[in-house]
N, C-alpha and C positions, 0 to 999 in steps of 0.2 A: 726655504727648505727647513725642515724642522727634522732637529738630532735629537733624539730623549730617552732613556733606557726600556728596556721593556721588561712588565712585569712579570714576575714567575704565574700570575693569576691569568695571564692571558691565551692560557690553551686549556682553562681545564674541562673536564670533562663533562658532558651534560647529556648521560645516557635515559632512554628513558623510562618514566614510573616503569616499576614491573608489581603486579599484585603481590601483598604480604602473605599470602598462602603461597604460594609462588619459592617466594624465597624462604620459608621456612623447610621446604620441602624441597627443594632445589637438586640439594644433594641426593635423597632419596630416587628422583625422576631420573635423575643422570645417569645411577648406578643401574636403574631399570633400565632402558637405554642401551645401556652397553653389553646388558644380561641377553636383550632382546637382538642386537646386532648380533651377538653370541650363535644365537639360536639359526637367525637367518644364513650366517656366513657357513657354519653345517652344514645346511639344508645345500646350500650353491655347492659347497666341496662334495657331498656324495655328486649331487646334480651336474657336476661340470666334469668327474673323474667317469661317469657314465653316461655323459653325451646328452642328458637332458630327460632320461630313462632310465631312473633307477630299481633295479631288481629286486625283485620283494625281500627277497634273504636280506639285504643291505639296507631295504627301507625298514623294516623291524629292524637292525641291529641300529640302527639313526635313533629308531625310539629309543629302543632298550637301552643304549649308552647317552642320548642329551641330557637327563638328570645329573649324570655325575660330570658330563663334563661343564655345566653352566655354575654349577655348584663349584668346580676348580677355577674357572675363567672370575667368576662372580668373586671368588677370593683374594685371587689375584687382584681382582680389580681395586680391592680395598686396598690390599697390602702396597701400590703403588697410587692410591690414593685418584684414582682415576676422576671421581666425583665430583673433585675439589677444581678449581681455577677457573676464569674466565677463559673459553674459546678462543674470542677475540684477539688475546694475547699469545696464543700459541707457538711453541718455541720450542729448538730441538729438543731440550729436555723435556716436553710434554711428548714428543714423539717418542724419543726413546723409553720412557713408561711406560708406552704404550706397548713396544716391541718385547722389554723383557715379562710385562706381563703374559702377553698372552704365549711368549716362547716358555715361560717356566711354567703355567698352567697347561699345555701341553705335554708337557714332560710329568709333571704330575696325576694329568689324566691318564695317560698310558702306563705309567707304573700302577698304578690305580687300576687298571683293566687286569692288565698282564699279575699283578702280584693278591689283587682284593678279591677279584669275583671271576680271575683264571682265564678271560676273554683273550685268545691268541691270535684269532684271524682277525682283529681290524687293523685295513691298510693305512701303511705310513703315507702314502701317495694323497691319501683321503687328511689327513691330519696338518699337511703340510700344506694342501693346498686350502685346508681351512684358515691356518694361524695367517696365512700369504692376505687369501681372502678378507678375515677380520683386520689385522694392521693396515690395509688400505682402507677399507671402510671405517675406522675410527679417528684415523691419522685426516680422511677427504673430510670429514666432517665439522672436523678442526677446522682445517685451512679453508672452507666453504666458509666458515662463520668469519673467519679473517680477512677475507677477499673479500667478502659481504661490506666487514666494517673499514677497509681499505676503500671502497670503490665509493662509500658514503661519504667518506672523510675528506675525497679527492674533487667533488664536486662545489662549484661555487666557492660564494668568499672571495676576498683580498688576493689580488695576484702579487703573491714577493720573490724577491729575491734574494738569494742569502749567500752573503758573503763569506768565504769559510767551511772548507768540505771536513771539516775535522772531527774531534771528538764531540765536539758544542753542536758544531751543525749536525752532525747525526743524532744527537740525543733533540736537538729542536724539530728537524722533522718525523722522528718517527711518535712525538708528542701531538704536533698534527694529526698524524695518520689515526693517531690512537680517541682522537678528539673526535667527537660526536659533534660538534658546534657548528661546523663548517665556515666559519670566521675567515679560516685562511687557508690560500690553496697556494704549495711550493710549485714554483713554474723552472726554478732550476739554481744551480750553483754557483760560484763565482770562486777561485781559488788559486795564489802566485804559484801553489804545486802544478806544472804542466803536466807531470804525468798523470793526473788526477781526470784531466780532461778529457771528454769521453766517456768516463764512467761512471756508473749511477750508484744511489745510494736513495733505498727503500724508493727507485722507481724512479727517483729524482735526478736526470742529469746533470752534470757536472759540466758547463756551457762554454769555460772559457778560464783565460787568467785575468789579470785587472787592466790589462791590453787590450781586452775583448769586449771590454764593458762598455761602450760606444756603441758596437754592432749588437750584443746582448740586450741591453735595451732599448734599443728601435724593435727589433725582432718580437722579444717578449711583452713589452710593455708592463713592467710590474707596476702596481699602486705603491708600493714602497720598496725598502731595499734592508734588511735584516744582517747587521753585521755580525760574525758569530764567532770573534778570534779576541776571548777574554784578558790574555796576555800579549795584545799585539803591541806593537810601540804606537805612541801618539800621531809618530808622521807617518803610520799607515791610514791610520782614520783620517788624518789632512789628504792625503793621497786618496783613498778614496773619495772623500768628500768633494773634491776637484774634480775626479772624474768622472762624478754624477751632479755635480754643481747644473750643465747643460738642461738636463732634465728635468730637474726642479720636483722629483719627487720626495717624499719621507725618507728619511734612515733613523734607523733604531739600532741601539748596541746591547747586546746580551750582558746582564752583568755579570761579573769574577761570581765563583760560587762561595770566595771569602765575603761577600756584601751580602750574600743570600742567607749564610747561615750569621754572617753578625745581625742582621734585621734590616737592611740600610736599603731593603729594597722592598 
């Protein structure tokens, strides 16, 4: 059986080439994007507030008012920085950007109407069910790119096991998840908290306690076994290492993040 640390280099990232025009202009495409979802999720709120048969009065007032309101949405978008961040990584704080832009561009469009250019009959019904409309569709777009690179991540690779549902093991697999590599696929948890068991974490069940770990790996069968409890005592890794002794696979230990940031790792 072979114990040996494992290095912080072994999940990184390897997404791939994207063209250098591409990324120069990145931002630019994004903010179009989001201009253009603008445009459509309008079109769906008159279309859905009128049953799919929108009245010519209300399809002219759609024209007349989408300038000014892409131009609000379009501002917003800047002011919360919409352009910026990988998909991939989406987090509630990219959602809620998302909700107070397009909520306070709303509110600015409509004062905008009502106080710039005197417009009084556009419905609220119509406004609400657009900003409803756009925050699902920028928010699915998100999480479509994240599910994308979840379902990549989860494929193939190394079946381990990882000891440890804690703060380490959640930062080790959602390092995974976030990994393009495919190197290593988490097949579940191992953890002396019982109440933990049961529960998942980024997808990953939580299999058992160190009691379990006889039935756990017959079941699963990991190519190795990922210990992820930086401050455990020594005679926990003896104890574990006993109790995977039978199976004769790999263990790896996470090092302290004091070894990480002295260099020692």
């Amino acid at each position: 059986m072979i114990r040996t640390n494992l290095a912080v280099t072994d999940f990184a990232v390897r997404a791939p080439a994207v063209p250098g025009w591409l990324l120069r202009y990145r931002g630019v495409l994004i903010w179009l994007f989001h201009v253009g979802l603008a445009a459509a999720s309008s079109y769906l709120a008159f279309s859905i507030r009128f049953d799919g048969s929108i009245p010519s009065r209300y399809l002219v007032l759609w024209k007349d008012t989408l300038g000014a309101l892409l131009v609000a949405r379009g501002a917003m978008f800047v002011v919360f920085r919409l352009y910026e961040g990988l998909w991939r990584y989406t987090s509630v704080r990219d959602l809620l950007s998302i909700l107070l832009s397009v909520g306070l561009s709303s509110v600015i469009f409509l004062a905008f109407l009502q106080e710039g250019v005197g417009v009084t009959y556009f419905p609220r019904s119509i406004l609400l069910i657009d900003a409803l409309v756009l925050i699902g569709l920028a928010g699915s777009v998100r999480l479509a790119a994240r599910a994308h690179r979840d379902l990549l991540a989860g494929k193939g690779g190394r079946r381990v096991l990882i000891y440890g549902a804690g703060d380490a093991g959640e930062a080790l697999v959602r390092e995974m998840r976030l990994s393009l590599s495919k190197d290593y696929n988490p097949v579940g948890f191992v953890d002396d908290d019982r109440s933990k068991v049961g529960q998942r974490i980024h997808g990953v069940p939580v299999r058992g306690t160190r009691d379990d770990l006889p039935r756990i790996m017959r079941r699963q069968r990991p190519d190795e076994v990922l210990v992820t409890i930086p401050r455990a005592e020594p005679s926990t890794y003896r104890a574990v290492v006993r109790a995977l002794e039978p199976f004769r696979v790999p263990i790896k230990t996470l090092p302290h993040l004091r070894e990480i940031l002295g260099g020692h790792v």
